[in-house]
MIDO-882571 format. One record per atom (N, C-alpha, C): x, y, z; residue number from 1; atom name. Coordinates in pm, whole numbers. Example, Ala and Ser with C-alpha at 12.3 -4.5 7.8 and 13.67 -1.06 7.14 Angstrom:
<recs>
[rec [1319; -569; 780]; 1; "N"]
[rec [1230; -450; 780]; 1; "CA"]
[rec [1320; -330; 780]; 1; "C"]
[rec [1285; -225; 708]; 2; "N"]
[rec [1367; -106; 714]; 2; "CA"]
[rec [1290; 3; 787]; 2; "C"]
</recs>
This chain:
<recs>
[rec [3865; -3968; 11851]; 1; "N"]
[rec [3938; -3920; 11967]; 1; "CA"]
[rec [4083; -3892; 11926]; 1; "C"]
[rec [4149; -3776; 11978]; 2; "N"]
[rec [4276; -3711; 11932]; 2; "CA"]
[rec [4361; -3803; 12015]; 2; "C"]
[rec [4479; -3843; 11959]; 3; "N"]
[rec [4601; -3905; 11987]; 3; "CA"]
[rec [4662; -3786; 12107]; 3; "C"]
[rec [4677; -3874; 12248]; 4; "N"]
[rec [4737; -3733; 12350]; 4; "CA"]
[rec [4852; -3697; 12349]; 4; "C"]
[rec [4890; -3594; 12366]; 5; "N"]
[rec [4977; -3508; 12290]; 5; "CA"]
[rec [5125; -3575; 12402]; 5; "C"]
[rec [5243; -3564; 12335]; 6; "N"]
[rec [5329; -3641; 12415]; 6; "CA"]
[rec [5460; -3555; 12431]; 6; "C"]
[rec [5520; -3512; 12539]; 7; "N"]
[rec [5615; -3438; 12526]; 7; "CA"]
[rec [5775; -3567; 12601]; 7; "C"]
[rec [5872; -3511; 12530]; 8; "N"]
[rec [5954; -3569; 12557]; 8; "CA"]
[rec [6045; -3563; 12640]; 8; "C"]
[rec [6138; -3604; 12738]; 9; "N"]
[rec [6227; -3592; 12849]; 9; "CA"]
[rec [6338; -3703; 12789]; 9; "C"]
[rec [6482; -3685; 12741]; 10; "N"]
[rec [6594; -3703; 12721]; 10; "CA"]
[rec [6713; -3699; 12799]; 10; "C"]
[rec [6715; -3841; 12901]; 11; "N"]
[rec [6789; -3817; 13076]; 11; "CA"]
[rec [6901; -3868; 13009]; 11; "C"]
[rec [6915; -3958; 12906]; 12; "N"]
[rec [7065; -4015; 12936]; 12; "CA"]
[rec [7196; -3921; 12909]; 12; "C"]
[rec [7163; -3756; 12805]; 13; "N"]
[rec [7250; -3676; 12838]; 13; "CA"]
[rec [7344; -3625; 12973]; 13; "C"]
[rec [7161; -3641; 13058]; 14; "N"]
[rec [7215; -3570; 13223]; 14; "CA"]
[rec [7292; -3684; 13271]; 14; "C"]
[rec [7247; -3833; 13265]; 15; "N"]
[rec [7311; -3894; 13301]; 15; "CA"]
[rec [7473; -3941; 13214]; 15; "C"]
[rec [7489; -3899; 13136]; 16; "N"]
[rec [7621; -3914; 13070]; 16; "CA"]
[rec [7731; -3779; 13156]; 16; "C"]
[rec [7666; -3706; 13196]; 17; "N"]
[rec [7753; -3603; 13274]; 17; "CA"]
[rec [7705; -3589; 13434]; 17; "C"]
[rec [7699; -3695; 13478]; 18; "N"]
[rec [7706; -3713; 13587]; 18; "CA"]
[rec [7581; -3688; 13720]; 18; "C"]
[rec [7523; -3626; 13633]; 19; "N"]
[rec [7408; -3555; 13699]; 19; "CA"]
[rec [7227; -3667; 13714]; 19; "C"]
[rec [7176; -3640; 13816]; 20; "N"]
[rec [7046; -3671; 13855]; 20; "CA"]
[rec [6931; -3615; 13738]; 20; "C"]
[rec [6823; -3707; 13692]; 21; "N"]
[rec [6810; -3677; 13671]; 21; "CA"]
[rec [6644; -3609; 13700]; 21; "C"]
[rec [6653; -3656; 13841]; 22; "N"]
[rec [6454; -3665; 13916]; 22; "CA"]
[rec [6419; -3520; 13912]; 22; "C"]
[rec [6520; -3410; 13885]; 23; "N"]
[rec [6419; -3293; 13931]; 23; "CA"]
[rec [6369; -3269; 13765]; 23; "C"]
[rec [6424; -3308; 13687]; 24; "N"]
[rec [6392; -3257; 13506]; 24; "CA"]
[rec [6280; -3349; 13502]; 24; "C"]
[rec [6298; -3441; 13542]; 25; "N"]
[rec [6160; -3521; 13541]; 25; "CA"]
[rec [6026; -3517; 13635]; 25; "C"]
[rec [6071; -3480; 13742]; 26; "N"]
[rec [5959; -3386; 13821]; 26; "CA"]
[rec [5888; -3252; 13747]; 26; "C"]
[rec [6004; -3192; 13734]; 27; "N"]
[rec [5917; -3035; 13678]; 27; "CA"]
[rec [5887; -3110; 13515]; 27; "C"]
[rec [5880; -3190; 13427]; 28; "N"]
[rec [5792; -3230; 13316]; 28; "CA"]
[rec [5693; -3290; 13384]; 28; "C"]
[rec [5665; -3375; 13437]; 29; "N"]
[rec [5565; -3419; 13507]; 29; "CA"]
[rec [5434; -3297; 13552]; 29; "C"]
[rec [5522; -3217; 13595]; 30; "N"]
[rec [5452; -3098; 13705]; 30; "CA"]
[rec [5381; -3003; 13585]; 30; "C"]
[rec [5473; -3047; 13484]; 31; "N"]
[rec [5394; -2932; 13354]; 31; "CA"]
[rec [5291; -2985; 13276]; 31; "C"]
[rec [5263; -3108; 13307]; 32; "N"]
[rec [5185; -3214; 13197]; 32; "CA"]
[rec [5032; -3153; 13267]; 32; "C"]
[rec [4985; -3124; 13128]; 33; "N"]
[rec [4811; -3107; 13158]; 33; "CA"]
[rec [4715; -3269; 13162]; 33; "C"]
[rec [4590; -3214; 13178]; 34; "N"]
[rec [4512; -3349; 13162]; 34; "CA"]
[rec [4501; -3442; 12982]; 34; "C"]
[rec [4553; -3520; 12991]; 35; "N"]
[rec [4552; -3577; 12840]; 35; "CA"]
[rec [4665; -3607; 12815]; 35; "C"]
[rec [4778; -3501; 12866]; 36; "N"]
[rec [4951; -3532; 12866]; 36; "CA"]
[rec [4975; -3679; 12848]; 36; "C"]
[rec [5101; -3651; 12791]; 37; "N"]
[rec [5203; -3803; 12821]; 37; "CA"]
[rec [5342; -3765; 12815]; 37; "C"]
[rec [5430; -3815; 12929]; 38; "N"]
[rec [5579; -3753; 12907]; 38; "CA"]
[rec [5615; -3900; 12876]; 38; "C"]
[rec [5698; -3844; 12760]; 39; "N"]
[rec [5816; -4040; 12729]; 39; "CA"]
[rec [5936; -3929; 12812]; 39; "C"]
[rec [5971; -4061; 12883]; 40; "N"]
[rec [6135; -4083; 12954]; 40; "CA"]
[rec [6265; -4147; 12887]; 40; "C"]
[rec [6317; -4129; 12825]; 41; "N"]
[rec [6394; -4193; 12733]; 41; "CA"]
[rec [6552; -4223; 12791]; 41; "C"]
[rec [6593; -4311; 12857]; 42; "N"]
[rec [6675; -4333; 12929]; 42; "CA"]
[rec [6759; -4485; 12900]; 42; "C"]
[rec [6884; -4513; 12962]; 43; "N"]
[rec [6989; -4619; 12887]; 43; "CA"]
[rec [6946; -4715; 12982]; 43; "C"]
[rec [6895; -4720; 13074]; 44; "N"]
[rec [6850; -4841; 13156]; 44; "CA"]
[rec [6650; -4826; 13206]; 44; "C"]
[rec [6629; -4929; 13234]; 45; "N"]
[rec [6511; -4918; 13306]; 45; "CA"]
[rec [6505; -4882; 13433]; 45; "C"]
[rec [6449; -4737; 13477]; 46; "N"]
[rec [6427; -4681; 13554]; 46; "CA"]
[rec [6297; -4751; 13643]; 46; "C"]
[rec [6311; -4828; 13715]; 47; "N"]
[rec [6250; -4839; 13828]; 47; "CA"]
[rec [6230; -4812; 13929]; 47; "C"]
[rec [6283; -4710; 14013]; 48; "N"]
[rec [6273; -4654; 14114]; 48; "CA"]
[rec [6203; -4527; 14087]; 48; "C"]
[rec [6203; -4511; 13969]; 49; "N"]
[rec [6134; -4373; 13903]; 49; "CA"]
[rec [5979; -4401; 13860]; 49; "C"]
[rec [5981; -4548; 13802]; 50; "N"]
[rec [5873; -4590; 13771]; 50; "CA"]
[rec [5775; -4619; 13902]; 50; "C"]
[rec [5819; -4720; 14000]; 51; "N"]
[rec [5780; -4707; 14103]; 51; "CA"]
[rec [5678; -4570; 14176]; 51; "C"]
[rec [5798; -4492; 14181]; 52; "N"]
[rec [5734; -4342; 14245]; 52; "CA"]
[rec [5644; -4305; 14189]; 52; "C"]
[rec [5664; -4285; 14047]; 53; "N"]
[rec [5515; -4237; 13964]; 53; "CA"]
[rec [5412; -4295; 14017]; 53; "C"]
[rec [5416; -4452; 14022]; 54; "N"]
[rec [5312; -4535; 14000]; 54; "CA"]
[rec [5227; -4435; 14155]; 54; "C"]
[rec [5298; -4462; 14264]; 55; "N"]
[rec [5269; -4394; 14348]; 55; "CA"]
[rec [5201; -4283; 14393]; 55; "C"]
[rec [5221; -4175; 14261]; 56; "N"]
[rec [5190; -4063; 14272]; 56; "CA"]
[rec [5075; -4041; 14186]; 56; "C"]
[rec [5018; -4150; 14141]; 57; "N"]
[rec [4888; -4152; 14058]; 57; "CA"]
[rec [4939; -4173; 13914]; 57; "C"]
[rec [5057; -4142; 13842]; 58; "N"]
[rec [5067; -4146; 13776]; 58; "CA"]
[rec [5075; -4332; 13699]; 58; "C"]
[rec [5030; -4340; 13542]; 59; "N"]
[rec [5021; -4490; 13504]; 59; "CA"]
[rec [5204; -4481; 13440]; 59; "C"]
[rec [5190; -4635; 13397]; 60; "N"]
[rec [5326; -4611; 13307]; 60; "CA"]
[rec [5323; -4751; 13211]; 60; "C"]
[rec [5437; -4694; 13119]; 61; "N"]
[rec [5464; -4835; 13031]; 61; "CA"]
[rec [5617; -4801; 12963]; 61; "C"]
[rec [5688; -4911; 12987]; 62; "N"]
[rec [5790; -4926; 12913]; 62; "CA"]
[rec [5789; -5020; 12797]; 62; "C"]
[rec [5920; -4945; 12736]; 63; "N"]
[rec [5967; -5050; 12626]; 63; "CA"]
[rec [6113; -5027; 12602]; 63; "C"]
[rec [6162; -5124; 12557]; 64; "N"]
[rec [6336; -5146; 12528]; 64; "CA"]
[rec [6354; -5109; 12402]; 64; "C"]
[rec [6437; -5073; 12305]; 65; "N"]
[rec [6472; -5091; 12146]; 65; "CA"]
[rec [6638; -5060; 12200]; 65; "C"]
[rec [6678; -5095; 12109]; 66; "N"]
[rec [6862; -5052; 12061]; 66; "CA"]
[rec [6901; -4961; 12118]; 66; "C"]
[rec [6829; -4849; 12159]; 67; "N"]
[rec [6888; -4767; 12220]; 67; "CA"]
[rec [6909; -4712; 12327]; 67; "C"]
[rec [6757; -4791; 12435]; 68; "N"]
[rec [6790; -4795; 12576]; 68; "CA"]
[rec [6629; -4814; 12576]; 68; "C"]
[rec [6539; -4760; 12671]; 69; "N"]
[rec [6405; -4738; 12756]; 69; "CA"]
[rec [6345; -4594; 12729]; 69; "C"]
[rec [6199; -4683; 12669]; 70; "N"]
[rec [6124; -4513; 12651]; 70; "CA"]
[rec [6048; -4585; 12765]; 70; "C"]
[rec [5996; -4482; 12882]; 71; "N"]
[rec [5901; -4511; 12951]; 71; "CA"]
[rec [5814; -4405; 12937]; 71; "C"]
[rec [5650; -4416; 12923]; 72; "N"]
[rec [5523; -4318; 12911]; 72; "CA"]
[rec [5452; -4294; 13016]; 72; "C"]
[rec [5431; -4178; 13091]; 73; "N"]
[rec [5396; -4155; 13239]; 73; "CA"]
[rec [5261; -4065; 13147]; 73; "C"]
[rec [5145; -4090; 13225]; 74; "N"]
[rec [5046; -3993; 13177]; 74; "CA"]
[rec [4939; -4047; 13306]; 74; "C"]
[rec [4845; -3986; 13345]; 75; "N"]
[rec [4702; -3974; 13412]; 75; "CA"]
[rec [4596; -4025; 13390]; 75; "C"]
[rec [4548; -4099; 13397]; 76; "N"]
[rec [4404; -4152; 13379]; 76; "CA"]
[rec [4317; -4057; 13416]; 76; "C"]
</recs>
């Protein structure tokens, strides 16, 4: 079985200039086919983001390293 293909989303730029970052992460979401996985790569743990997904069918998993939070949103 093929490793699912993973595209990436890079918020803490938007958030270094002030900006939101739910609609860049909506429209990746909105582009993910069946098998997808978007990493969220952000300076804090997004929980209110995680939350919503969970909500919206979507699964998730975080993790911490040195440099902030990758979180993995994909479909069962």
């Amino acid at each position: 079985m093929a490793a699912p293909k993973t595209k990436r989303l890079d918020v803490r730029p938007l958030l270094e200039r002030g900006l939101q970052p739910c609609d860049a992460v909506d429209a990746a979401l909105a582009d993910l086919r069946p098998g997808e996985r978007l990493t969220v790569l952000a300076p804090f743990l997004p929980s209110p983001l995680i939350e919503r997904c969970k909500a919206a069918g979507y699964a998730a998993h975080a993790t911490r390293d040195a440099t902030g939070w990758q979180v993995d949103f994909w479909r069962d």
